[in-house]
Backbone as CSV, one residue per row, in Angstrom:
resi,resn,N_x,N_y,N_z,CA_x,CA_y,CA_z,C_x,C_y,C_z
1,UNK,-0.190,-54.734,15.070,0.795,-54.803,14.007,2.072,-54.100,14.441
2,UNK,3.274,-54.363,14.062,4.418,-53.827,14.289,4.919,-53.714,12.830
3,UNK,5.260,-52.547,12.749,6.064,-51.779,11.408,7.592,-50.616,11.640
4,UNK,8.288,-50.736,10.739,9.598,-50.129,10.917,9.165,-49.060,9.058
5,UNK,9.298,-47.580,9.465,9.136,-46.944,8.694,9.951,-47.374,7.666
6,UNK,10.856,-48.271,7.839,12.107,-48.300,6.376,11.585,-49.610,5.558
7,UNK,10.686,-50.129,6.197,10.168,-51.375,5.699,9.111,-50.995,4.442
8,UNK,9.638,-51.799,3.174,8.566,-51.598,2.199,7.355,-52.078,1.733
9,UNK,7.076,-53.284,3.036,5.899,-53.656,2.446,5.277,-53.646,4.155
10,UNK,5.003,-52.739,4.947,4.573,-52.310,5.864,3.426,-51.627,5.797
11,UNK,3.337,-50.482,4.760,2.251,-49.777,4.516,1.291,-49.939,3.720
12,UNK,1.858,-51.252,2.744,0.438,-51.867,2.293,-0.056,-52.745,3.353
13,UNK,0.969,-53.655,4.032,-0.287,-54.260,5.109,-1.049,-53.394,6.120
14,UNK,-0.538,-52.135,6.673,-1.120,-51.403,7.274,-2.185,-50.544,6.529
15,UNK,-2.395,-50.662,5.499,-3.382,-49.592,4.432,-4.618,-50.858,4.381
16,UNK,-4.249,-52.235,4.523,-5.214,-53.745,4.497,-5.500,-53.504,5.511
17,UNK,-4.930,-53.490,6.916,-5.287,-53.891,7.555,-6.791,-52.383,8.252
18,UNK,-6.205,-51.199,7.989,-7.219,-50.349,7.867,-8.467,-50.141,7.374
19,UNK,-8.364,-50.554,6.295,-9.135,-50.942,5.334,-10.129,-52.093,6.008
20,UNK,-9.632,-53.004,6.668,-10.811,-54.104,7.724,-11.210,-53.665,8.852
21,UNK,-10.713,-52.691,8.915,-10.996,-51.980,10.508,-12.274,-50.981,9.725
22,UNK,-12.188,-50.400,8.860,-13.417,-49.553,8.111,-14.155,-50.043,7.934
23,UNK,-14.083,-51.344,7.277,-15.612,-52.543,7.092,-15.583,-53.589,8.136
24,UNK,-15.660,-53.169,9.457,-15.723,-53.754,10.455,-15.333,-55.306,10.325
25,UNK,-14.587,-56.026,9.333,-14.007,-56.996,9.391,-13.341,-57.383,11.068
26,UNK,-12.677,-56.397,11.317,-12.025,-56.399,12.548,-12.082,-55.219,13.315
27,UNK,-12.221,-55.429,14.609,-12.950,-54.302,15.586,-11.556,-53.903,16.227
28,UNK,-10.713,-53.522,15.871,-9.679,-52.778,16.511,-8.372,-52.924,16.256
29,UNK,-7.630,-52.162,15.381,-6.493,-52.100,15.085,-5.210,-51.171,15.962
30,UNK,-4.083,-51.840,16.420,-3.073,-51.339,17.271,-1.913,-51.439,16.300
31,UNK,-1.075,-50.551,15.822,0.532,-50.147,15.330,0.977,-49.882,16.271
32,UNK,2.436,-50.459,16.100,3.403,-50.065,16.947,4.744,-50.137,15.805
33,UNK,5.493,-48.784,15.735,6.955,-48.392,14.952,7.861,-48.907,15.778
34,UNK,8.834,-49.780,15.405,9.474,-50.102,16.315,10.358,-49.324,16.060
35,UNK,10.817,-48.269,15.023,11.541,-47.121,15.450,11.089,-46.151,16.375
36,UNK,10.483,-45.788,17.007,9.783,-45.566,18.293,10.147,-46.343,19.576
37,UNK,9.695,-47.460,19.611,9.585,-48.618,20.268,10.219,-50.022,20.333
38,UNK,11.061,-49.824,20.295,11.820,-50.894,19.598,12.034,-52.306,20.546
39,UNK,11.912,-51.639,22.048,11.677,-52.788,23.077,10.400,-53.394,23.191
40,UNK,8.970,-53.090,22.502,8.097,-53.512,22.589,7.788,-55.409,21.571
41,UNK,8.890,-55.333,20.774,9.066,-56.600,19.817,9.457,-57.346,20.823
42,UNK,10.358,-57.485,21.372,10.958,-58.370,22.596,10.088,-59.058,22.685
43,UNK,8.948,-58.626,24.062,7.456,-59.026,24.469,7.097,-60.252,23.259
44,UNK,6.734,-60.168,22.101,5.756,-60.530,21.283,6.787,-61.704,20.539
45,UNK,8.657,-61.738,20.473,9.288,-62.255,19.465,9.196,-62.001,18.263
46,UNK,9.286,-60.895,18.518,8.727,-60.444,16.907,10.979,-60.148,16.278
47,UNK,10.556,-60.333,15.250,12.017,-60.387,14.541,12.273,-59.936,13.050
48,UNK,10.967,-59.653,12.560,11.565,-58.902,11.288,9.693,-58.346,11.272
49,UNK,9.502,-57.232,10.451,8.742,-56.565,9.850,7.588,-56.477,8.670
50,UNK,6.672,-56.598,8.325,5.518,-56.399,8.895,5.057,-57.412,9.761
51,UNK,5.117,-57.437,10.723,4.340,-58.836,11.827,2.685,-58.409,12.448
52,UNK,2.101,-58.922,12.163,0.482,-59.147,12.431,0.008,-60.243,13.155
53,UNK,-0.775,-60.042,14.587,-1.540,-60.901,14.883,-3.140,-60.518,14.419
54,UNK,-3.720,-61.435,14.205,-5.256,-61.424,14.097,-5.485,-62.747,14.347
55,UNK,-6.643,-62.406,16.063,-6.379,-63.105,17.099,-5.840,-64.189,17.218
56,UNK,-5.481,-65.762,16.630,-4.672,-66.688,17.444,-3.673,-66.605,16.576
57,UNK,-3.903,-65.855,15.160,-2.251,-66.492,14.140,-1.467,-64.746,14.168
58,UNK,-0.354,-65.419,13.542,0.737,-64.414,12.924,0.884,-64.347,12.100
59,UNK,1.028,-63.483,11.752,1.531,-63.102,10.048,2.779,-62.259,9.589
60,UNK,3.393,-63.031,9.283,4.615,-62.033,8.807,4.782,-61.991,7.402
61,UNK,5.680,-60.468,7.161,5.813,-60.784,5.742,4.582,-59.771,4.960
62,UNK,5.259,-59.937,3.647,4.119,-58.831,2.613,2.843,-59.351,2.767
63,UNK,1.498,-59.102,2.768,0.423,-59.741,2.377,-0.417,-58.757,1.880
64,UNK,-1.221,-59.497,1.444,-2.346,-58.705,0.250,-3.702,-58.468,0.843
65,UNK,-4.257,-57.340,0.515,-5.615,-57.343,1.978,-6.482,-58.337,1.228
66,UNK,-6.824,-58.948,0.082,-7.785,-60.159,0.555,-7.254,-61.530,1.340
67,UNK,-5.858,-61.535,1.566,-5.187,-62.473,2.156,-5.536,-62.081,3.953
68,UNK,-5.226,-61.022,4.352,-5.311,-59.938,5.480,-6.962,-60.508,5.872
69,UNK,-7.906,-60.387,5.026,-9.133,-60.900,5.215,-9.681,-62.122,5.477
70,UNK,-8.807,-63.334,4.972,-9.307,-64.372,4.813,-8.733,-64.372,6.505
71,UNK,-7.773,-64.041,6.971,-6.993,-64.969,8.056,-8.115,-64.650,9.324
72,UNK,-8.515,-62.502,8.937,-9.634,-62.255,9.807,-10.416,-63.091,9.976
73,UNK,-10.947,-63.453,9.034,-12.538,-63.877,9.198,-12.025,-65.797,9.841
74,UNK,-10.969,-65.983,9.945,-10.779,-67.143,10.522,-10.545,-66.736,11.731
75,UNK,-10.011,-65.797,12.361,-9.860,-65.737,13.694,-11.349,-65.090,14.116
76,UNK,-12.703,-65.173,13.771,-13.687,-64.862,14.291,-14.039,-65.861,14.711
77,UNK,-13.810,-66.880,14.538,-14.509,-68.358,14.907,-13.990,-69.348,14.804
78,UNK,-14.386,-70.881,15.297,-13.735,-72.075,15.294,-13.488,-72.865,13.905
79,UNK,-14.293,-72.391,13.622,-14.973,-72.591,11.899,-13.892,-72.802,10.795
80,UNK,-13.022,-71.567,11.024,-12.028,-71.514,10.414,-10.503,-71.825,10.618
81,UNK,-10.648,-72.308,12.067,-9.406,-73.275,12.079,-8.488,-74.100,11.483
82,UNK,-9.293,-74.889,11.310,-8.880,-76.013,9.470,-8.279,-75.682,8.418
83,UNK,-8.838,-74.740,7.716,-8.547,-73.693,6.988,-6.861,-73.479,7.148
84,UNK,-7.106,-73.132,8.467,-5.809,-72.512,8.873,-4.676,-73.033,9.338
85,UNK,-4.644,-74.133,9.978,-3.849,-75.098,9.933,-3.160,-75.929,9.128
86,UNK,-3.829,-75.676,7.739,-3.804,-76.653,6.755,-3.041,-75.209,5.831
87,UNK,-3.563,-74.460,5.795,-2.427,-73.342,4.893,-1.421,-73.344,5.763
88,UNK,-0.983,-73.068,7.264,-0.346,-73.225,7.834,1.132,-74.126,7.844
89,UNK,0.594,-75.299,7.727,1.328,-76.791,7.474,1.993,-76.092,5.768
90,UNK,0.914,-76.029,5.310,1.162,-75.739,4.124,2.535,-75.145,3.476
91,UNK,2.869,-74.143,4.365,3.969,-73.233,3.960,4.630,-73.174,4.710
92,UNK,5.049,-74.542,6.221,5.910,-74.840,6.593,6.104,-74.498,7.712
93,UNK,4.911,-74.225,8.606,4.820,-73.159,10.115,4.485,-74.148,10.818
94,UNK,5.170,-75.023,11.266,4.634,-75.687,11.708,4.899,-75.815,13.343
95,UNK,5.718,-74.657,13.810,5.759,-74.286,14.993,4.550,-73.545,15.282
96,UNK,4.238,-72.778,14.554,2.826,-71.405,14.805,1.781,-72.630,15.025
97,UNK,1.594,-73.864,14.237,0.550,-75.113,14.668,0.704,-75.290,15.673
98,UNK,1.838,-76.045,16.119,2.480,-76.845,17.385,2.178,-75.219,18.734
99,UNK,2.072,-74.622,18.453,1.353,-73.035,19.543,0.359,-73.066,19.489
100,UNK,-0.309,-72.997,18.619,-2.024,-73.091,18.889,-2.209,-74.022,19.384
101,UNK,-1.920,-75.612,18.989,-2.211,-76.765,19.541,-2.245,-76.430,21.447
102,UNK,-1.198,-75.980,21.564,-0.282,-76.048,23.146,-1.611,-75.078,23.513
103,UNK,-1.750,-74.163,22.965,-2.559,-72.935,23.637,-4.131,-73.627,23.675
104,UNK,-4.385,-74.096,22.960,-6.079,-74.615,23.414,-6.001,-76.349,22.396
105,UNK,-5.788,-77.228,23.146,-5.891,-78.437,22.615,-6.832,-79.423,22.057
106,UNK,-7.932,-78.653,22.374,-8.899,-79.061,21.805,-9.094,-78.822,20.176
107,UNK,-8.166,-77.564,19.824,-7.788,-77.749,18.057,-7.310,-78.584,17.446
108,UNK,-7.190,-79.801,18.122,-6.831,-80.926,17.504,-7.162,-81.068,16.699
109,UNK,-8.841,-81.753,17.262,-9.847,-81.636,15.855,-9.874,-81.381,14.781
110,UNK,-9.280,-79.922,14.437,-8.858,-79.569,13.357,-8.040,-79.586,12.466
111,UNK,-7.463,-80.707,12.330,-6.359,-81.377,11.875,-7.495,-82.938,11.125
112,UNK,-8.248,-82.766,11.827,-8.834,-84.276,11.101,-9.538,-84.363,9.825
113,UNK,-9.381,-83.132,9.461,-10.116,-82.897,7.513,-8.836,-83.587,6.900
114,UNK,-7.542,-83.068,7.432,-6.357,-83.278,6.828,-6.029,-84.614,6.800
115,UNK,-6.368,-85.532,7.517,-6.361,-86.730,8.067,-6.987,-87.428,7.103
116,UNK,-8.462,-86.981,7.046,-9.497,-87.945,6.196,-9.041,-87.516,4.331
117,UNK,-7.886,-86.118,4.132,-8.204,-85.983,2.604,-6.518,-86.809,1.681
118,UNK,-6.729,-88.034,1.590,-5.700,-89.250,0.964,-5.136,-87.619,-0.249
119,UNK,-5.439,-86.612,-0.437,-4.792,-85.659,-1.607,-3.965,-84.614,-1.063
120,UNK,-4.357,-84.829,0.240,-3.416,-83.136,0.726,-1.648,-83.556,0.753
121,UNK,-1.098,-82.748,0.717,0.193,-82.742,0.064,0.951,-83.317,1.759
122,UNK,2.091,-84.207,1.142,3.060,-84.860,1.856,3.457,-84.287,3.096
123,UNK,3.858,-82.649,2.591,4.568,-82.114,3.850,3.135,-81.422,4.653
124,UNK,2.084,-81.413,4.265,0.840,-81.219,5.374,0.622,-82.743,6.266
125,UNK,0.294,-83.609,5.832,-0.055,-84.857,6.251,0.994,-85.188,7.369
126,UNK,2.153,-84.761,6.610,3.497,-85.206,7.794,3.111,-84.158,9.042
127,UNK,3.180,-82.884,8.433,2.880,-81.806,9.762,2.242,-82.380,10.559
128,UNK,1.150,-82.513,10.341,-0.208,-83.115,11.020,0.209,-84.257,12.038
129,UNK,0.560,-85.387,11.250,1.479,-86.467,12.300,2.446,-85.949,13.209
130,UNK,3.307,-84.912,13.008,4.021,-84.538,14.229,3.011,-84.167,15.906
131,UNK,2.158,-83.316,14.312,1.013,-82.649,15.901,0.354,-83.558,16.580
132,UNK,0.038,-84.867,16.210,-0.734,-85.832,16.734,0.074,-86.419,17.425
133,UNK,1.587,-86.666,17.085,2.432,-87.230,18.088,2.943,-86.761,19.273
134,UNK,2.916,-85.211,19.088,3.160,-84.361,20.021,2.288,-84.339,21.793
135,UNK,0.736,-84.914,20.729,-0.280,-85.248,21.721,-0.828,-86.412,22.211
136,UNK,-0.101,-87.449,21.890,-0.071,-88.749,22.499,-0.286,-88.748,23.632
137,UNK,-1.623,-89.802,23.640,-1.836,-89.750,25.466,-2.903,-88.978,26.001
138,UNK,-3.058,-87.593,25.369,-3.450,-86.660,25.845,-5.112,-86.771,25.914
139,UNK,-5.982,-85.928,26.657,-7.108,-86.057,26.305,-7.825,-85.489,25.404
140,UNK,-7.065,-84.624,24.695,-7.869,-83.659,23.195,-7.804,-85.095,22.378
141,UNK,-6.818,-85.982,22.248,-6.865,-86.989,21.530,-7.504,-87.958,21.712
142,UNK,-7.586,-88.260,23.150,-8.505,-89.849,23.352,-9.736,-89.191,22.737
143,UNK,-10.693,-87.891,22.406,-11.604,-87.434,22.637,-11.836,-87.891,20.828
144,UNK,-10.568,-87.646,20.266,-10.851,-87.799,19.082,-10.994,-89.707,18.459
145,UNK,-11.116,-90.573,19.240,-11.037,-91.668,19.037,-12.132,-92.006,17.851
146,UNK,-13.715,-91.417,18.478,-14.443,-92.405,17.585,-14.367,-91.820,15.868
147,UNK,-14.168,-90.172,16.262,-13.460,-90.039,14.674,-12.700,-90.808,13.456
148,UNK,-11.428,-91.168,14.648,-10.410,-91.801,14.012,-11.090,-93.064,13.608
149,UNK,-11.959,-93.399,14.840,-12.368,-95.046,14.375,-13.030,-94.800,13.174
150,UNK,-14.064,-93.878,12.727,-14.701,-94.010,11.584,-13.837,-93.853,10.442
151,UNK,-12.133,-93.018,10.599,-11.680,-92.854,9.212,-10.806,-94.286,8.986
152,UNK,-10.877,-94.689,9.957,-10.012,-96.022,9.755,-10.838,-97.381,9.206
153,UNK,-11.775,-96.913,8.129,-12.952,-97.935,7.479,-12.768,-96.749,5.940
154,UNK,-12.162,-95.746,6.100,-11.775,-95.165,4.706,-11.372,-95.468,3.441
155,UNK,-11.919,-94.884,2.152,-12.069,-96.100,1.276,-10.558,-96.428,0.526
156,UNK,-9.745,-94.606,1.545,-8.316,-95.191,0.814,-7.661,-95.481,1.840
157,UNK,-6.491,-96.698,1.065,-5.841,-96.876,2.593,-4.309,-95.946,3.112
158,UNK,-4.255,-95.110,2.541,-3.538,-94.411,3.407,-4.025,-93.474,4.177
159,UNK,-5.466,-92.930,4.174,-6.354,-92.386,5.572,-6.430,-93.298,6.339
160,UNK,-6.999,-95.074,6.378,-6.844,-96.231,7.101,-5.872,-96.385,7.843
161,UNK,-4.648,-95.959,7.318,-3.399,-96.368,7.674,-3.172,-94.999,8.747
162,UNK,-3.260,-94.037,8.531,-2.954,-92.897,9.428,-4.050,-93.136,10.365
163,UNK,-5.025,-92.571,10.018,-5.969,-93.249,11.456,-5.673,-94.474,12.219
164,UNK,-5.142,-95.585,11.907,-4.887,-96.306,12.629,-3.472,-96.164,13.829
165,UNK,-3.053,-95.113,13.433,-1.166,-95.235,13.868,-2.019,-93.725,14.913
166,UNK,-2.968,-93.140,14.903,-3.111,-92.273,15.253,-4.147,-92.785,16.680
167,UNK,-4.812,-93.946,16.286,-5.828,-94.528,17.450,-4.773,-95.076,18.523
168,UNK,-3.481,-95.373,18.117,-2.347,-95.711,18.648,-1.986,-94.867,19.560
169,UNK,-1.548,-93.936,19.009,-1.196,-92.630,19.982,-2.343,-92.165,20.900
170,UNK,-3.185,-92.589,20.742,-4.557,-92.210,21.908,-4.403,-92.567,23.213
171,UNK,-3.411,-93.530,23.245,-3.258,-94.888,24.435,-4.906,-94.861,24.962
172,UNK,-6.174,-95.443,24.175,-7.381,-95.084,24.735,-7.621,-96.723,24.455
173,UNK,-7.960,-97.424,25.411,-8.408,-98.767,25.201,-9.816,-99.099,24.621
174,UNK,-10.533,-97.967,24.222,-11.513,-98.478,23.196,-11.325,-97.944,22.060
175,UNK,-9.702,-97.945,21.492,-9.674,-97.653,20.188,-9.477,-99.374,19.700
176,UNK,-9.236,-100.338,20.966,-8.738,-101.818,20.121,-9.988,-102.157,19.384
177,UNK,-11.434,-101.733,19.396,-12.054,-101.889,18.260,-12.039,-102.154,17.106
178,UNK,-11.089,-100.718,16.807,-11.241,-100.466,15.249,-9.871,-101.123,14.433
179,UNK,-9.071,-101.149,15.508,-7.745,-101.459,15.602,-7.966,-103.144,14.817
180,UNK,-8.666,-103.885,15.829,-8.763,-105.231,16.031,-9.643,-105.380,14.365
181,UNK,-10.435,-104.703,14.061,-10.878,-104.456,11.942,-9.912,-104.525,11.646
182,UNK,-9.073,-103.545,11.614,-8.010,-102.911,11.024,-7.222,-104.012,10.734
183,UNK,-7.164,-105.172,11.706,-6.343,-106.651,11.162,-6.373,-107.097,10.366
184,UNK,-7.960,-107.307,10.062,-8.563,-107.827,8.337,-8.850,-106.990,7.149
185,UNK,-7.729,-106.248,7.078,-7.637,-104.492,5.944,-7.066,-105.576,4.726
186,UNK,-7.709,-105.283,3.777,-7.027,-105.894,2.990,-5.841,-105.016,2.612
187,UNK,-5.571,-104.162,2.827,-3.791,-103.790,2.864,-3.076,-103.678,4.129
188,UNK,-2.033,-104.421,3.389,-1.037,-104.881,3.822,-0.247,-104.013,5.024
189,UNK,0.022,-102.305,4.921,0.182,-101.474,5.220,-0.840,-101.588,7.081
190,UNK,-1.587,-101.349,6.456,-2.932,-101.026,7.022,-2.817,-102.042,8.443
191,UNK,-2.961,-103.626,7.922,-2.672,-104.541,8.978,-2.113,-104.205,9.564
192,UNK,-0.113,-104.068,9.450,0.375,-103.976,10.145,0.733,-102.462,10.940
193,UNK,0.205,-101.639,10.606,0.341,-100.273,11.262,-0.741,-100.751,12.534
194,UNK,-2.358,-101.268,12.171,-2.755,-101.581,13.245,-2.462,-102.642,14.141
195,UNK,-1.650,-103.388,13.732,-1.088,-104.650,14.832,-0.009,-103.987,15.913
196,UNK,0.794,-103.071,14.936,1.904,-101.948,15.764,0.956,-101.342,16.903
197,UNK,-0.048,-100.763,16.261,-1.133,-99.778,17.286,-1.832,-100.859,18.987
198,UNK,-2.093,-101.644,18.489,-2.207,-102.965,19.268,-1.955,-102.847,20.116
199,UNK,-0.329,-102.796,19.668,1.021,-103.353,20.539,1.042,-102.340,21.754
200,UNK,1.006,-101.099,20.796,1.294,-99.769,21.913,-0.416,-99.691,22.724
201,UNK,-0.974,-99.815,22.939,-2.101,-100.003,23.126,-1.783,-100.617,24.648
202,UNK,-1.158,-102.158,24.533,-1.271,-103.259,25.122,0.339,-102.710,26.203
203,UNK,0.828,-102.162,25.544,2.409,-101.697,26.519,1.443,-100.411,27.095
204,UNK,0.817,-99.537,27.187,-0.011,-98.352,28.050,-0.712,-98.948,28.737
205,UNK,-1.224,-100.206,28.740,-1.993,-100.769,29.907,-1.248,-101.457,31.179
């Protein structure tokens, strides 16, 4: 954690974050004052006060120790990735995504709850599509093919429709499977996102 004594909501996250270090939530807590230290922010990009890692995310900003907790117990495991990506997107971080993605790509995956739920909000769904476009091609994505193939038989069609634009971006030639269904969707949408997918499909070969 990095804290500036003049900062007022520093010592409640540092009183949370103590507080998880006592109930072994988390096995080791480091402060650093950047009135002390002030070249040590550089290193990290750190730019305003209270800033927290717990291990892959950041946290900036006031937070509340059951908030402080939830993010812990997501950085213990893979488990809670989703979770986190999706609050993430949520409130507009969608660089801190686009970093994790870069840092282990196989978190793709975790983006595909968001994919399959036709309710999650506009500016998550969009997030999500950047990150998938970002990884076009790639192999965290071809990996995710038969996924996609199963959400692209989804009973709504705007999961149909994203899975399909997403089997696209795979450039994986056994997504023309689901693709080649995807023709006879009875929406309209749907068809032609997978005829587009096709296309790009057929220009990567």
């Amino acid at each position: 954690m990095f804290l500036s004594s003049a900062c007022p909501h520093c010592a409640g996250v540092l009183a949370g974050l103590a507080d998880l270090l006592k109930r072994g939530v988390i096995g080791r807590l480091e402060a650093v004052n950047l009135d002390h230290h002030a070249d040590a922010a550089a290193d990290q990009g750190v730019r305003s006060v209270p800033w927290v890692r717990l291990g892959p995310f950041v946290l900036t900003g006031a937070r509340g120790s059951g908030e402080l907790e939830i993010w812990a117990r997501r950085a213990r495991g893979n488990e809670g990735m989703a979770d986190a990506l999706h609050d993430l997107l949520k409130t507009g971080d969608l660089a801190q995504v686009q970093a994790l993605l870069v840092e282990d790509p196989a978190r793709l995956c975790a983006l595909l709850p968001i994919v399959a739920n036709a309710k999650a909000r506009i500016n998550v769904r969009l997030g999500a599509g950047v990150a998938f476009e970002e990884h076009a091609g790639s192999a965290a994505l071809r990996a995710l093919v038969p996924a996609l193939g199963e959400l692209a038989r989804h009973a709504d069609a705007r999961v149909r429709a994203d899975a399909c634009h997403y089997l696209g971006l795979s450039r994986d030639p056994s997504a023309r499977a689901w693709l080649n269904a995807a023709l006879e969707d009875d929406d309209a949408s749907v068809r032609e996102i997978a005829a587009d997918s096709l296309a790009v499909l057929g220009e990567a070969e």
